[in-house]
PyMOL Python script that loads the backbone (N, CA, C, O; Angstrom):
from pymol import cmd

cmd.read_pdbstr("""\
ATOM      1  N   UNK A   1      85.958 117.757  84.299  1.00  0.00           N
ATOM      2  CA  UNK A   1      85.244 118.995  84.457  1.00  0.00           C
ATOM      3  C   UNK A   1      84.643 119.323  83.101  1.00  0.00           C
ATOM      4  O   UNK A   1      85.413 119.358  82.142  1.00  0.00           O
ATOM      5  N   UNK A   2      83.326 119.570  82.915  1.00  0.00           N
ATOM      6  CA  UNK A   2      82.564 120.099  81.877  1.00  0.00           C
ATOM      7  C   UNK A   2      81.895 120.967  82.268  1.00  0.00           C
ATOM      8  O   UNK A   2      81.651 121.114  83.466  1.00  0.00           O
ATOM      9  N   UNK A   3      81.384 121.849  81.207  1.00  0.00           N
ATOM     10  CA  UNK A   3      80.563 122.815  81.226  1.00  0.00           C
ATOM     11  C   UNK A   3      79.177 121.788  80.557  1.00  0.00           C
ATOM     12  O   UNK A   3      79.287 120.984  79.631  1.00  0.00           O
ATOM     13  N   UNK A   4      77.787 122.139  81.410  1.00  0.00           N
ATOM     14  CA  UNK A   4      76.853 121.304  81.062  1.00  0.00           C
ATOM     15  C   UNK A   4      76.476 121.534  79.682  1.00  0.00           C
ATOM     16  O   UNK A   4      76.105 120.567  79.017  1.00  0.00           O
ATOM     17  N   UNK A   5      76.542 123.126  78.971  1.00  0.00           N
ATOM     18  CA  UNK A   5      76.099 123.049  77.586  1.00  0.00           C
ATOM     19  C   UNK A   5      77.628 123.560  76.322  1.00  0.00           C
ATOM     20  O   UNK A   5      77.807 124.408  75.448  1.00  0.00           O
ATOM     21  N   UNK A   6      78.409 122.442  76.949  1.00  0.00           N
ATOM     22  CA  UNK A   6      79.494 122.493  75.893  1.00  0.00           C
ATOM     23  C   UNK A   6      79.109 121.665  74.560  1.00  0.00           C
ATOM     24  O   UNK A   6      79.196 120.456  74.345  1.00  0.00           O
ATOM     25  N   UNK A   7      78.715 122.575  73.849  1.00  0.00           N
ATOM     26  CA  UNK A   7      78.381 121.849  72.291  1.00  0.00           C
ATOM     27  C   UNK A   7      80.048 121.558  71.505  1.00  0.00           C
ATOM     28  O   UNK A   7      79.716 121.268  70.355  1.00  0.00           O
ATOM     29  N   UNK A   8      81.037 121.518  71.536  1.00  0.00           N
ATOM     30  CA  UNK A   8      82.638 121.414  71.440  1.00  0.00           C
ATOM     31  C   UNK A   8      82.594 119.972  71.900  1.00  0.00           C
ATOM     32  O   UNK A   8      82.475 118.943  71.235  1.00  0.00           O
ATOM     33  N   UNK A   9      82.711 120.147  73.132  1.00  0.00           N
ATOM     34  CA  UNK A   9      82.929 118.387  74.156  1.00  0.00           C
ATOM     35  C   UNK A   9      82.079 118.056  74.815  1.00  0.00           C
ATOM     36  O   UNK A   9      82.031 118.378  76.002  1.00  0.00           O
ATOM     37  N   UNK A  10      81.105 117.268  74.189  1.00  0.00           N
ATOM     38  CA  UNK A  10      79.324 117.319  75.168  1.00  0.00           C
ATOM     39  C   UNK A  10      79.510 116.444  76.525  1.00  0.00           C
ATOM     40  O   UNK A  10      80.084 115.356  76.485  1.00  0.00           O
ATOM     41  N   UNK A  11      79.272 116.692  77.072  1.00  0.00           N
ATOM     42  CA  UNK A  11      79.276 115.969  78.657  1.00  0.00           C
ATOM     43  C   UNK A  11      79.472 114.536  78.924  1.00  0.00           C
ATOM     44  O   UNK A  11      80.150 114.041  79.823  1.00  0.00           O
ATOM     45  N   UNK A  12      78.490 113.686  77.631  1.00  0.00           N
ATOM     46  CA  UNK A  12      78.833 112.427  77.446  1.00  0.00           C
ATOM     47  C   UNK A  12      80.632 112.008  77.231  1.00  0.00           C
ATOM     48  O   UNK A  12      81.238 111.049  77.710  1.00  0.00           O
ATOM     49  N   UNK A  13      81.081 112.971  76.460  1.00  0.00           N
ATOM     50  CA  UNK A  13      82.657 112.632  76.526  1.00  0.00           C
ATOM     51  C   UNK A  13      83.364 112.515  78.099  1.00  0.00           C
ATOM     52  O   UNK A  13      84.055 111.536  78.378  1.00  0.00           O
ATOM     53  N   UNK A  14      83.126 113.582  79.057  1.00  0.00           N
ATOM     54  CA  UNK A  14      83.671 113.466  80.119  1.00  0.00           C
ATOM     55  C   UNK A  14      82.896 111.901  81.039  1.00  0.00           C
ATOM     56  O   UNK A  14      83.444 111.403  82.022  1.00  0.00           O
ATOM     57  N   UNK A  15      81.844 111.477  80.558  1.00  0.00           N
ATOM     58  CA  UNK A  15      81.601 110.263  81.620  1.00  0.00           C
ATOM     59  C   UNK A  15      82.380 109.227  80.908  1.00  0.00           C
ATOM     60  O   UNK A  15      82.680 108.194  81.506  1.00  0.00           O
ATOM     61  N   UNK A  16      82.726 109.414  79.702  1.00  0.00           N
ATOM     62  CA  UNK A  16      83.690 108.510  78.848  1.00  0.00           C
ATOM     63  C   UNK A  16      85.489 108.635  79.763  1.00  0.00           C
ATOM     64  O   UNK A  16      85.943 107.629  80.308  1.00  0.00           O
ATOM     65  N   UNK A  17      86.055 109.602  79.769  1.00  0.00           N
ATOM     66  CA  UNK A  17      86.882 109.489  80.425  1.00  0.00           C
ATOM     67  C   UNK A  17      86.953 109.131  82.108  1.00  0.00           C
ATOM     68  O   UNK A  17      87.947 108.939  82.809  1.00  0.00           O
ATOM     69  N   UNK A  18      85.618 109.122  82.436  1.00  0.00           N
ATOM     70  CA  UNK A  18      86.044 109.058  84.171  1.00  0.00           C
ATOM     71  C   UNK A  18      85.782 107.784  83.931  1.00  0.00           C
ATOM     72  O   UNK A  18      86.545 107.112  84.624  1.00  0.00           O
ATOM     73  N   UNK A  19      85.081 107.112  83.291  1.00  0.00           N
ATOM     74  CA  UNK A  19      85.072 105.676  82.749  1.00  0.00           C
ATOM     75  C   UNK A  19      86.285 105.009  82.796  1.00  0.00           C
ATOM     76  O   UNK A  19      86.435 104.047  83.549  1.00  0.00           O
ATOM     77  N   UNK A  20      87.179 105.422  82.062  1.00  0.00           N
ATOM     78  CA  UNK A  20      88.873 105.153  81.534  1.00  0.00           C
ATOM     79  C   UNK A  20      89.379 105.341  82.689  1.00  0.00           C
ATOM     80  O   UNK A  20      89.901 104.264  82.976  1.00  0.00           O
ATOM     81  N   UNK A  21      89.614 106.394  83.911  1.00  0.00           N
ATOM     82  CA  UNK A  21      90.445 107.094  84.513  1.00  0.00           C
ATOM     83  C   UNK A  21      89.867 106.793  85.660  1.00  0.00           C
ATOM     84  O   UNK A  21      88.720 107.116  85.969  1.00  0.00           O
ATOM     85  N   UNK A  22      90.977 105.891  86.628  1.00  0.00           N
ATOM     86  CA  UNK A  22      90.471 105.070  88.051  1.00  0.00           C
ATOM     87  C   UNK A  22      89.880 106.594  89.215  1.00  0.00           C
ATOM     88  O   UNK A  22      88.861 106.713  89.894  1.00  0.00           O
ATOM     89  N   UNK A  23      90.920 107.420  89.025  1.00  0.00           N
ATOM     90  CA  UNK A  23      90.811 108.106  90.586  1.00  0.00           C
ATOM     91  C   UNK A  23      89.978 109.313  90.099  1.00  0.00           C
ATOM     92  O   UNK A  23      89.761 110.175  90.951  1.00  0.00           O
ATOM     93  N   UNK A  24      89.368 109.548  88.587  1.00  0.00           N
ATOM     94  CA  UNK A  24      88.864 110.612  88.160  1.00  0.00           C
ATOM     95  C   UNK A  24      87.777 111.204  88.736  1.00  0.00           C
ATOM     96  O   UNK A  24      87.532 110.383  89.619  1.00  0.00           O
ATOM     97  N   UNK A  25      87.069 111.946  88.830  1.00  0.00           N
ATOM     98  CA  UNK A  25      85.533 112.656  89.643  1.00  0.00           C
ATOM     99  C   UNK A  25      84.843 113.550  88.363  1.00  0.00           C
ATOM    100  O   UNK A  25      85.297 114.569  87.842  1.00  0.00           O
ATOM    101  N   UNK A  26      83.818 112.948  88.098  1.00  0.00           N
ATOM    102  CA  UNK A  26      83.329 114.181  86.865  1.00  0.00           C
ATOM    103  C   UNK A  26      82.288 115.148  87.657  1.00  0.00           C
ATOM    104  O   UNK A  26      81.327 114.788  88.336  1.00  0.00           O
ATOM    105  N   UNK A  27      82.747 116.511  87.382  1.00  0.00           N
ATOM    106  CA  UNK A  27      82.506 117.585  87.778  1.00  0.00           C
ATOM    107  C   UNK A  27      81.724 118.585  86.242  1.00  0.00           C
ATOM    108  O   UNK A  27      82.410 118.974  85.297  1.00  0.00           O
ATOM    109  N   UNK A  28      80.157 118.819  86.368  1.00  0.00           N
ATOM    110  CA  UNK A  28      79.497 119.747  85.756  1.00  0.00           C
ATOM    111  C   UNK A  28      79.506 120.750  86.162  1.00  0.00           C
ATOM    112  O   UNK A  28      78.964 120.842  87.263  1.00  0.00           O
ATOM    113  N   UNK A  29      80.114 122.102  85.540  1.00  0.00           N
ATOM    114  CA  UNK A  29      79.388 123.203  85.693  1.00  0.00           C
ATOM    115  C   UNK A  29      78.316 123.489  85.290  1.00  0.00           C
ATOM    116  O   UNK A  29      78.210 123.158  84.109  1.00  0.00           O
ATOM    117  N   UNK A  30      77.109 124.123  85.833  1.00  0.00           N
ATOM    118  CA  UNK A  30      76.011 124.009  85.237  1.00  0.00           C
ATOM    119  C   UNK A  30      75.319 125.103  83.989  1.00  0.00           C
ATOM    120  O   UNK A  30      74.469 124.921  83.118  1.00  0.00           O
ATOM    121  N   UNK A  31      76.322 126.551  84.481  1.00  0.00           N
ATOM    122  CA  UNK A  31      76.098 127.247  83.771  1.00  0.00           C
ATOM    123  C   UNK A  31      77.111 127.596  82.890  1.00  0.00           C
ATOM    124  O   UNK A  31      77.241 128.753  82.492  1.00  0.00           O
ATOM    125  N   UNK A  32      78.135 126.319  82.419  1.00  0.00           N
ATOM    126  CA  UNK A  32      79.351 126.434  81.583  1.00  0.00           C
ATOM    127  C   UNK A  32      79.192 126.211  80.314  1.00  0.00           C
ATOM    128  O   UNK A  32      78.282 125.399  80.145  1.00  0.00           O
ATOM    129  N   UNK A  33      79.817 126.679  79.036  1.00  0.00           N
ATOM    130  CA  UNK A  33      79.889 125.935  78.295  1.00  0.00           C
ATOM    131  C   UNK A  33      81.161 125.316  77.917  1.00  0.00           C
ATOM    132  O   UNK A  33      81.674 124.507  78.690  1.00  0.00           O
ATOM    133  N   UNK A  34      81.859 125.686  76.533  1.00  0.00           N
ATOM    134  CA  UNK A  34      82.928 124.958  76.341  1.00  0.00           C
ATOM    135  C   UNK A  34      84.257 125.811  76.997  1.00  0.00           C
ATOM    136  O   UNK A  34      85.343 125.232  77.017  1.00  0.00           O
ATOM    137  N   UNK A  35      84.171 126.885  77.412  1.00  0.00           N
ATOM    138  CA  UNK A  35      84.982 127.275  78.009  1.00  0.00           C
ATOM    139  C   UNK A  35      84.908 127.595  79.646  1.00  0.00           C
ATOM    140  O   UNK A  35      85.595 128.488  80.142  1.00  0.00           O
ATOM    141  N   UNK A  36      83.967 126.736  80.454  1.00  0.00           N
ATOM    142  CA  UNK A  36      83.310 126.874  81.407  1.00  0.00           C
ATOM    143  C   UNK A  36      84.466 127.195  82.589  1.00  0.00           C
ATOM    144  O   UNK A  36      84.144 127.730  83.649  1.00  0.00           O
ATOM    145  N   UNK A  37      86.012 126.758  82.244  1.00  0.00           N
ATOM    146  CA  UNK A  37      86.958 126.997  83.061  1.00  0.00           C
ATOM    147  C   UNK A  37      86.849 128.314  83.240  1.00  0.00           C
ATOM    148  O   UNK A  37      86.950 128.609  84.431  1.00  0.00           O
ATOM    149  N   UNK A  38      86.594 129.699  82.155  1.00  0.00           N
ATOM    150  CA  UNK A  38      86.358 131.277  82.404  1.00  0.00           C
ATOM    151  C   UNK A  38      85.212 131.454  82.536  1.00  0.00           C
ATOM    152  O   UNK A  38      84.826 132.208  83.429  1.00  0.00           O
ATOM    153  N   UNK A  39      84.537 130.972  81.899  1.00  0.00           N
ATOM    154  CA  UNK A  39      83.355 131.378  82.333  1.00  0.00           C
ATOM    155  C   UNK A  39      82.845 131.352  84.182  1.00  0.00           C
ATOM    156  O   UNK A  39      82.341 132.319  84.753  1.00  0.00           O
ATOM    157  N   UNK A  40      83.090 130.237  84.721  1.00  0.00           N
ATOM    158  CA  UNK A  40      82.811 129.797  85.969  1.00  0.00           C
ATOM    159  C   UNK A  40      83.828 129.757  86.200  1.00  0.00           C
ATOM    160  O   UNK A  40      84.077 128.552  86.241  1.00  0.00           O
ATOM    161  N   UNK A  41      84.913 130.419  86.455  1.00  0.00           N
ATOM    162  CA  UNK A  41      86.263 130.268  87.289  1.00  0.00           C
ATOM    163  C   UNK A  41      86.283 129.681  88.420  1.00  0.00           C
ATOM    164  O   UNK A  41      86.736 128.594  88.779  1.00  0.00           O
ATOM    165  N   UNK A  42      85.714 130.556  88.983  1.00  0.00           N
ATOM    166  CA  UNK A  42      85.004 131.081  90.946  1.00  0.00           C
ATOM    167  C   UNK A  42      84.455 128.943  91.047  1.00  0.00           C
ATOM    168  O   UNK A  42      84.973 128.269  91.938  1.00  0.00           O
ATOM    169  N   UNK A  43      83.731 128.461  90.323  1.00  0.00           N
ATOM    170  CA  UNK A  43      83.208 127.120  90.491  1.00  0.00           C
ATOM    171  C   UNK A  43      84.518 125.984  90.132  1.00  0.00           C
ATOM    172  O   UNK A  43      85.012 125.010  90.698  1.00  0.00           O
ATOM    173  N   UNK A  44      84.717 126.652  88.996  1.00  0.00           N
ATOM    174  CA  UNK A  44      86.301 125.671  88.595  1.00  0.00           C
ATOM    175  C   UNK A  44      87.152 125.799  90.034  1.00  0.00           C
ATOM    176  O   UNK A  44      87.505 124.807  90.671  1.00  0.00           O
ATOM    177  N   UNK A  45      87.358 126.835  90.343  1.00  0.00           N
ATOM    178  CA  UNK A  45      88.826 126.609  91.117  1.00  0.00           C
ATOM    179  C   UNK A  45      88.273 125.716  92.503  1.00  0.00           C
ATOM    180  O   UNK A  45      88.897 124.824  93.077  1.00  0.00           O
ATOM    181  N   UNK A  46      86.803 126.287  92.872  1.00  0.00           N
ATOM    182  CA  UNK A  46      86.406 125.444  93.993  1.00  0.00           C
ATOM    183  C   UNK A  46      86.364 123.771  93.818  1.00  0.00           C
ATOM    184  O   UNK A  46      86.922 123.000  94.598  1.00  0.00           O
ATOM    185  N   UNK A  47      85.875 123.517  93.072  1.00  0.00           N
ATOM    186  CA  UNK A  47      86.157 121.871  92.346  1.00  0.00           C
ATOM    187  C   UNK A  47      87.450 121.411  92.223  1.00  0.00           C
ATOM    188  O   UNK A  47      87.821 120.274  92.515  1.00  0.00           O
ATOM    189  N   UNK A  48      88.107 122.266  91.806  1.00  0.00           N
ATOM    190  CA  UNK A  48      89.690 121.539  91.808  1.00  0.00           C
ATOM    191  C   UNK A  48      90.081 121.698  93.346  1.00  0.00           C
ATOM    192  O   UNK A  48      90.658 120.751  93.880  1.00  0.00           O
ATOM    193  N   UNK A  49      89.856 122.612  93.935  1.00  0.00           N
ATOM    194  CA  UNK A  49      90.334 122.687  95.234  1.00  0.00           C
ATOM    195  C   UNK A  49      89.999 121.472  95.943  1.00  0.00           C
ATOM    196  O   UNK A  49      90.860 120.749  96.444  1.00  0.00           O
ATOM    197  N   UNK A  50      88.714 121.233  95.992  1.00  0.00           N
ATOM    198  CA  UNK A  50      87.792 119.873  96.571  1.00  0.00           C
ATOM    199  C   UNK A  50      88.320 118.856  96.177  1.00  0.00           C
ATOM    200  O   UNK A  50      88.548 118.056  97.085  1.00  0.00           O
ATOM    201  N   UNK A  51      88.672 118.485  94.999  1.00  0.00           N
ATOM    202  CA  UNK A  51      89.039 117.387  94.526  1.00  0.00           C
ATOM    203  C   UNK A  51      90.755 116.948  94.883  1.00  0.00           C
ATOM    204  O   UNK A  51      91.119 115.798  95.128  1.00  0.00           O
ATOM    205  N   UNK A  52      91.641 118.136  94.840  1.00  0.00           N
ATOM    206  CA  UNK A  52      93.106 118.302  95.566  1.00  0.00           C
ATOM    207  C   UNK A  52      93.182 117.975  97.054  1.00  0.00           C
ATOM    208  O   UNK A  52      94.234 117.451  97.421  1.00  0.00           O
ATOM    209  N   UNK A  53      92.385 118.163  97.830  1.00  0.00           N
ATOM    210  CA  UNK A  53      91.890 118.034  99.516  1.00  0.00           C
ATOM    211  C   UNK A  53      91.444 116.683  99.602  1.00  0.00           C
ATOM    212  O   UNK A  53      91.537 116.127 100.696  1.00  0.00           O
ATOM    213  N   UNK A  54      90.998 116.094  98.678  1.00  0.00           N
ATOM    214  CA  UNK A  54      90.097 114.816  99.125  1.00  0.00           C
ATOM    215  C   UNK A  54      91.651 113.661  98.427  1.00  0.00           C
ATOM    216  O   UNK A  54      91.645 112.523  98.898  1.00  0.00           O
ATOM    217  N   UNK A  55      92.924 114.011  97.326  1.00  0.00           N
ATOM    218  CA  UNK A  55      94.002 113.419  96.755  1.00  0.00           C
ATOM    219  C   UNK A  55      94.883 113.386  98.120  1.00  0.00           C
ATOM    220  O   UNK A  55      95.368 112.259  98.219  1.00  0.00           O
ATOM    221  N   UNK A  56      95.317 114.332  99.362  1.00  0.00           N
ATOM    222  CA  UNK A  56      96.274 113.941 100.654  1.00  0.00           C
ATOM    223  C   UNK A  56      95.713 113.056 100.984  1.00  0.00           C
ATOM    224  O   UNK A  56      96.090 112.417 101.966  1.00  0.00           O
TER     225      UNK A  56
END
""", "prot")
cmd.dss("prot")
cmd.show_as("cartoon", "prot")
cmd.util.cbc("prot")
cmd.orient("prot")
């Protein structure tokens, strides 16, 4: 999960880890930045939800 204008952890880092990480899903918020988890909560929690539903 990234925020698209996280200048902290730029987006390229997260395609680096889903790279590394077999079952990973990279997820942009679009209007996030480095703290895009508060900023976009309401989008975070729906993404994790999606992504928890699709792991049963």
């Amino acid at each position: 999960m990234c925020g698209a204008s996280d200048i902290a952890t730029k987006p390229v880092a997260s395609d680096r880890m889903k790279a590394e990480l077999p079952y990973s899903e990279r997820v942009t918020l679009k209007s996030g930045g480095h703290m895009a988890l508060m900023e976009q909560n309401q989008q975070f929690a729906e993404a994790v939800s999606t992504f928890c539903a699709g792991c049963s």
